[in-house]
N, C-alpha and C positions, 0 to 999 in steps of 0.2 A: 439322684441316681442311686445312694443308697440303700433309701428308702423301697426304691421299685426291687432292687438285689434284693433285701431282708425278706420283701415281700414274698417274689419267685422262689427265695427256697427254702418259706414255711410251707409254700403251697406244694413244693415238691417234697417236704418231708410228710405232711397230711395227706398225699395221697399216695402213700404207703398202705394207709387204712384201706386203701379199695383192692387190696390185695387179702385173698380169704385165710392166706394162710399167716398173715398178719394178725387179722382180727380174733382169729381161733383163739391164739396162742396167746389174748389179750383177756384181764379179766373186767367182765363190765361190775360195775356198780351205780346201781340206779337211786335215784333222789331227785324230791318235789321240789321246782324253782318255786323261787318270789312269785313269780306269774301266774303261775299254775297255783299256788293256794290262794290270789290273790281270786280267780276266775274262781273259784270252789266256793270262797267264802260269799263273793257278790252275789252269786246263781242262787245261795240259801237265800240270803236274803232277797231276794229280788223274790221269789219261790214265795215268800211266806209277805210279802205287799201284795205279790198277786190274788194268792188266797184270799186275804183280807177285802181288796179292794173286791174283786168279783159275789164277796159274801156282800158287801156293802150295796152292790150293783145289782140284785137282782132279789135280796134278802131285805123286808122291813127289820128295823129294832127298836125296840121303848126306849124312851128316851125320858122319863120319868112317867107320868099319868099316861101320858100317850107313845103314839106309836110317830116314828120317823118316818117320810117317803123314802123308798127305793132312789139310788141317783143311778140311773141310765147310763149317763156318762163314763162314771166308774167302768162299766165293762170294756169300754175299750181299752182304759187304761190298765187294767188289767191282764186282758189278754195280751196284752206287748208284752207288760212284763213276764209275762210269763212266757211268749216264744225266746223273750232273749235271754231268758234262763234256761231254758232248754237249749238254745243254741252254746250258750256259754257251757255248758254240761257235756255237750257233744263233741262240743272243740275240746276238751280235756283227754276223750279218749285219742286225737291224733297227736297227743302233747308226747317227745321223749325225752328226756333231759336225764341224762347218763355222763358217767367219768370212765376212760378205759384206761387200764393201768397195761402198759406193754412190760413183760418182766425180764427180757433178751436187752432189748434198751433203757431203760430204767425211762421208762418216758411216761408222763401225767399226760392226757387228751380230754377237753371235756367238749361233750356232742350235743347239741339241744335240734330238735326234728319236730317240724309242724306239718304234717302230712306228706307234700313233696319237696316241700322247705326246710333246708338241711345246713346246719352251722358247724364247723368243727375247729378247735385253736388247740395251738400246743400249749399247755398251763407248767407244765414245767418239763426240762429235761436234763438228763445223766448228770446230778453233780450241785443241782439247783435246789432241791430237798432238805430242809432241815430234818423233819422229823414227821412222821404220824403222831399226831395225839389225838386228845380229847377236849373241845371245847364246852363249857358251859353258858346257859344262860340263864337268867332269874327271870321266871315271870308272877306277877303278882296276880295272886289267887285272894278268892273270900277266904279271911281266916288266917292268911300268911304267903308266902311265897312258893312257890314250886318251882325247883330247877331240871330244868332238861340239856340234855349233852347231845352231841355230834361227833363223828368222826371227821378231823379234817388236816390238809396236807401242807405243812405249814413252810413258807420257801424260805433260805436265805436272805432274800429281803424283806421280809417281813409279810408276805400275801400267806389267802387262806384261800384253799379250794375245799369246799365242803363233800367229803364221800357221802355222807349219809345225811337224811331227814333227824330233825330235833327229837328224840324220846324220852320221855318219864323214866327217870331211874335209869338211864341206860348203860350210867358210866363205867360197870362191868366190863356189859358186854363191849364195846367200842376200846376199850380200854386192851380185850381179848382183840379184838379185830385190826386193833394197829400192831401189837403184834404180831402178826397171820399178814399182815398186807408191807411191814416194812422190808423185809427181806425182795419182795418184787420189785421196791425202786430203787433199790442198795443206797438207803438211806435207815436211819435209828429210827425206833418206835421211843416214844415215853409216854411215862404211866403217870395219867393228871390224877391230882389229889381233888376230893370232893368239893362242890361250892366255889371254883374257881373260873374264869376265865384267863384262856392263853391269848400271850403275846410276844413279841418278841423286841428283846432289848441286848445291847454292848456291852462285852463284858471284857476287858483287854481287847479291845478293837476286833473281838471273834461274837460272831451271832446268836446268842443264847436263849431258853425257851422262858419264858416265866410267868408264873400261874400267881393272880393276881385273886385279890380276898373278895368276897360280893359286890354287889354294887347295885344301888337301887334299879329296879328294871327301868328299860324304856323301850315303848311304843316303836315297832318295828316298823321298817321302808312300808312291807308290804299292807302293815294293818294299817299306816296314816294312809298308803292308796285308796285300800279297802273305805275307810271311812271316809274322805273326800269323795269319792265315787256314790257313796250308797246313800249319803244323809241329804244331797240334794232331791232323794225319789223319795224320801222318808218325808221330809217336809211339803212336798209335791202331794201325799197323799192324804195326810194331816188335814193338808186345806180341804181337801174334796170333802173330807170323811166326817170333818170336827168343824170346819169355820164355814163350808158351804149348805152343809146339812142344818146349820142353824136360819138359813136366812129365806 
């Protein structure tokens, strides 16, 4: 019985949103999900097996003194992949995935919308806010590490809603932007130091921010999807292209 009550009256404080004079007076902020770079990142590659496989399908190549047969085959395999990379490229433009900050309420909403297909939660409200900051991440580049920052809205329990997509060098400006954005949820902004990732830890049993020293990078949700997904057509092609073309 509680559960149906909690239910009934988030869905009566969210649809507050369908009121325009609500939404006006909200500010949106827009950012790429998991999902959505996940569908970006596959579609290249899926993009660049198709090329390949259809050059291989319709294209001889030397293969030392001589010349390789054409594999026929390849074409169709090809041309799939390549509609469902175009489809997967198409779906990204009915992708929404937004946070709207209410500043009358000090309310966090975050929206994600797949054409008519439409999500909305309340992420946090009046009083649940620790802070805006900045988070870091390390990722490992040729040559050394590069870190990139985010804006994001960190709760009294310890959760993270991301405002912003990851950017090179961005920790400036995000740094400027949680100033500018903490005053709308009457919650503190702070100002993360370089090379850090945020977290939250106990300090006299009160909730404190703390920005922790590097940490070797690691392989995100979306990039182990990403490669679970794509190294099975990668292998898939291999055979046609290298083990079939031999025999």
């Amino acid at each position: 019985m509680t559960t149906q009550s909690d239910s009934f009256s988030e869905a009566k404080e969210l649809s507050r949103l369908d009121n325009p004079a609500v939404r006006k007076r909200c500010v949106k902020l827009k950012w790429r999900s998991d999902l959505q770079n996940m569908f970006a990142g596959l579609s290249f590659i899926l993009l660049t097996l198709a090329f390949l496989a259809l050059k291989r399908g319709y294209i001889e190549f030397a293969d030392g003194p001589e010349y390789s047969q054409t594999l026929p085959a390849l074409i169709f395999v090809g041309f799939t992949m390549l509609g469902i990379s175009l489809a997967l490229l198409a779906s990204l433009l009915g992708f929404r995935n937004c946070c709207l900050l209410d500043p009358l309420e000090h309310r966090l909403y975050h929206q994600i919308q797949f054409l008519w297909w439409r999500k909305r939660q309340i992420v946090f409200r009046q009083g649940e806010i620790l802070a805006i900051t900045t988070d870091g991440q390390p990722r490992a580049m040729k040559g050394g590490v590069l870190w990139c920052y985010r804006l994001v809205a960190v709760g009294l329990d310890g959760r993270m809603e991301p405002l912003s997509n990851w950017r090179q060098a961005g920790l400036d400006k995000w740094n400027a932007k949680a100033r500018e954005l903490a005053p709308l949820l009457g919650c503190e902004s702070c100002e993360a130091p370089p090379q850090s990732k945020v977290s939250v830890e106990s300090k006299d049993g009160a909730p404190t921010l703390k920005f922790a020293p590097p940490t070797p990078p690691k392989a995100g949700r979306a990039a182990i999807l990403l490669l679970a997904t794509a190294l099975p057509m990668i292998v898939l092609l291999y055979y046609f292209i290298v083990i079939k073309a031999k025999r």
